[in-house]
N, C-alpha and C positions, 0 to 999 in steps of 0.2 A: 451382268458382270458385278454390279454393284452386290445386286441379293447373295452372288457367290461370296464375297469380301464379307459379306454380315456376317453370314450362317459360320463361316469360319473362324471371325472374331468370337463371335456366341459360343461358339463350340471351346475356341481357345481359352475364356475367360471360365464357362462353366468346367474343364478340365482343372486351372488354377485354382477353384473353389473347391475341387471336389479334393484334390492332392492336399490343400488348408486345413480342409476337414477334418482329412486323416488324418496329418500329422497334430493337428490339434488335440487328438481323440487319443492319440499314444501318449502325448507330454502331460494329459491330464488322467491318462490309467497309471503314469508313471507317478505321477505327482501323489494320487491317492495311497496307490502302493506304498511306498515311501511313507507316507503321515501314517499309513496304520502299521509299520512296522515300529514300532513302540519299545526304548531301551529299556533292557530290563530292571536296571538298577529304578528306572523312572513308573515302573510296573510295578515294582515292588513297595516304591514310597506307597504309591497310588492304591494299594491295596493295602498299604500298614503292614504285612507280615512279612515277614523273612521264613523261609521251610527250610529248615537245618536237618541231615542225615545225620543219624549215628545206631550203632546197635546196641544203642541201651547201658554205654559202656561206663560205669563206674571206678574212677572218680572224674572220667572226664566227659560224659556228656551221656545225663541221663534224667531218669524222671525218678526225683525221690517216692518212694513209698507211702511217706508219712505226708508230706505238704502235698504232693503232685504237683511239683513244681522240675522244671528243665534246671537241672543243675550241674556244678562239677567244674573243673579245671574250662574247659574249651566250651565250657555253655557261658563259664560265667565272664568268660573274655570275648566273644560274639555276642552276647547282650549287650557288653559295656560299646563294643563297635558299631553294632544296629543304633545302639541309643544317640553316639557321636553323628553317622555318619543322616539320620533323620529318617529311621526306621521306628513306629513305634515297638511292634511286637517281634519275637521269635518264639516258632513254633518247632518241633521235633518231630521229626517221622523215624519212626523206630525201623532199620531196615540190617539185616543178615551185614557182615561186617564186609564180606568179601563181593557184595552186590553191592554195595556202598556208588564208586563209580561209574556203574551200571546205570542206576536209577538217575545219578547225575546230569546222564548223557542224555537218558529219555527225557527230562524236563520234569521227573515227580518232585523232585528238591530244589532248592538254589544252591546248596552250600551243604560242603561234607567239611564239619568237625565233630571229629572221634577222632584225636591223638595219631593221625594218620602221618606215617611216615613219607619225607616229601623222598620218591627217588627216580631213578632216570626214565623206567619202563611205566609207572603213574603219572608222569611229566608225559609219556606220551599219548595218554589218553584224558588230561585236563591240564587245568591251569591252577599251580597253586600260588597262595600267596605270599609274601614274605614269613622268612621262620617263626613263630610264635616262643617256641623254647626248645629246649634238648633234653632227651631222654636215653633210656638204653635197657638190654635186656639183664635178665636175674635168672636162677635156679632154683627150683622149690621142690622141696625132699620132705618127708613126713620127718617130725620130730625124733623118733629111734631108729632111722636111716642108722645105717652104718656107713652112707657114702661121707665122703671126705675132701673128695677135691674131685673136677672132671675124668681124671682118668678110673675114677671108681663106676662109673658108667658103662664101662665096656664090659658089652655081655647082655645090660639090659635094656628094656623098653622105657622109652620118653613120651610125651606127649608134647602140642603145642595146637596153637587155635587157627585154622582154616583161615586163608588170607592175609597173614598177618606176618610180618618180617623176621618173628621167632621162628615159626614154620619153617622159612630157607634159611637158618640157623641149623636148627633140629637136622634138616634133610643133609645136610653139609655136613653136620659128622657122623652121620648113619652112611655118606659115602666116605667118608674117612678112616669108619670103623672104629670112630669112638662110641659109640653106641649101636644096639642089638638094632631095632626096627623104632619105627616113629607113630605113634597112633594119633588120626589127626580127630581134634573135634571144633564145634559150632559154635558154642560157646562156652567163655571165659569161666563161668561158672562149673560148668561139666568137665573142665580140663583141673580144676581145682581138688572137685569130689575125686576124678579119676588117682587124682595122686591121697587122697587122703584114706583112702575104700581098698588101695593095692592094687589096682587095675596098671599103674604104670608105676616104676619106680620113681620119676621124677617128669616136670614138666619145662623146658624154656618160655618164657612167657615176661613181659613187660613189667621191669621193676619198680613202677608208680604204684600199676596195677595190685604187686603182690605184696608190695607194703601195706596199702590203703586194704586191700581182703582180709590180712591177717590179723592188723591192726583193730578192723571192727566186727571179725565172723571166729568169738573163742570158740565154738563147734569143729576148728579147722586144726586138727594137730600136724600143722604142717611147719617149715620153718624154711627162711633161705639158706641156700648154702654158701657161707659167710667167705669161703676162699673162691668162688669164684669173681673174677674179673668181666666183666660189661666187654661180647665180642664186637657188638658193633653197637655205638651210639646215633641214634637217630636225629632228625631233624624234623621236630613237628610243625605242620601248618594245616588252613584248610584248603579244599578244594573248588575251584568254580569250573564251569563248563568253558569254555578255549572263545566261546562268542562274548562273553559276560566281562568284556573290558571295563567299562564303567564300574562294576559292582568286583571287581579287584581294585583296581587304583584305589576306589574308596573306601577298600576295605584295608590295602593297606597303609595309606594316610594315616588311618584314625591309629593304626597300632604301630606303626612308629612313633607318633604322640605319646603312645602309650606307654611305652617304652623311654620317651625321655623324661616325660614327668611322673613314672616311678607308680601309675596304676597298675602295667603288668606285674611289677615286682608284689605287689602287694597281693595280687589275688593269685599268685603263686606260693607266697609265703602264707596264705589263708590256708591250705592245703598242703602244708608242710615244706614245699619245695625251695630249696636255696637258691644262693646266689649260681650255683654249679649249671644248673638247667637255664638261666639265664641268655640272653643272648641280645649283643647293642644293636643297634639301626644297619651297623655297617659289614657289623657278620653275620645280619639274620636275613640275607637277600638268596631267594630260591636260584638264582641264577648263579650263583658261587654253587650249588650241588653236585656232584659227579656221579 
């Protein structure tokens, strides 16, 4: 009887050691797990670089020619944030404009800035961060255009650049019939030549962009077309991946800072842009968007 009461406590006590074990063995798979999931914002100190998207896009985020240097409107205000926020470097991956949140998502980047328009259908594929500034679209006609205002358009061919919120401009009055057909291209550059070479009568396109091209490329006998009006103004910011909370809040910390002690205004006004493109702490929140 006794030996029965042993073997049974034995059995009892080795059963409560062995169930110990196990849940020991989970709380410390879990625990590891956990410690090697590592923030990325804390990834990124840890590595020193920051990998910024953009497609090479001039004047807002590109690699000058002459210096090889990351330059331009949205390089030079993501350096100023990486440097705030205890990033030393920022690096540039040149990436197609329209594959931009693509590569986002895969984890090739941290961060898309290129002048990226914040709106409802990109909101549902990342997270951006507070407004950076305001822009809006232009028209550009070769210099002996005899166009004159948008309805001298109808009848002909436009261009505009692949991915790009001129694009659904463009396509919007080709179903309206303010314009003949839409030819799209890849890059900014080749939607330029197109309009300068006669391949299209005219292009919708970014009027930072088309200042800043004409301004420094006289090979380009092109010119804006001065009566048109800006159909939709955009609201620039960058983009982070929807997981990458740390590395938004402290992205936009530093540029609201930025914003009130008057570094944005200056590195906007480096680059020509006024008080217009502007925008305070309390209007430049990506959740006011529609």
């Amino acid at each position: 009887m006794r030996k029965r009461i042993l073997l049974m406590l034995l059995s009892i006590t080795a059963l409560l050691l062995f169930v110990t074990a196990c849940s020991s063995g989970k709380s410390s798979s879990k625990s590891s797990s956990t410690s090697s999931s590592t923030d990325t914002l804390a990834k990124i100190k840890k590595k020193g670089v920051l990998v910024v998207g953009s497609s090479n896009d001039a004047p807002f985020a590109y690699i000058d020619t002459k210096t090889k240097k990351f330059t331009g409107i949205d390089a030079d205000i993501i350096k100023e944030i990486a440097k705030r926020i205890g990033i030393k470097k920022v690096e540039m991956k040149q990436v197609p404009f329209e594959n931009l949140l693509v590569e986002l998502n895969k984890g090739s980047i941290d961060m898309v800035t290129d002048a990226m328009y914040i709106k409802k259908e990109r909101l549902q594929k990342a997270a951006f961060t507070d407004i950076w500034y305001k822009e809006g679209d232009a028209v550009v006609i070769p210099k002996n255009s005899s166009i004159n205002s948008l309805s001298d358009l109808k009848g002909k061919v436009i261009g505009a650049q692949k991915g790009t919120a001129f694009l659904e401009i463009a396509e919007k009055w080709k179903k309206e019939g303010i314009v003949k057909d839409v030819q799209v291209y890849g890059k900014q550059t080749e939607l330029m030549l197109a309009v300068d070479t006669g391949k299209i009568a005219a292009c919708v396109t970014d009027g930072i962009v088309a200042d800043y091209t004409l301004s420094k490329d006289s090979s380009l006998s092109l010119k804006l077309l001065s009566s048109y009006k800006s159909e939709a103004t955009g609201q620039i910011g960058a983009a982070v991946n929807f997981s990458d909370k740390s590395l938004l809040n402290a992205t936009n910390k530093a540029l609201n800072k930025m914003k009130k002690d008057g570094t944005l205004k200056k590195i906007l006004a480096k680059y020509g842009l006024s008080d217009k493109y502007m925008v305070s702490v309390s209007d430049g929140i990506t959740k006011n968007i529609k």
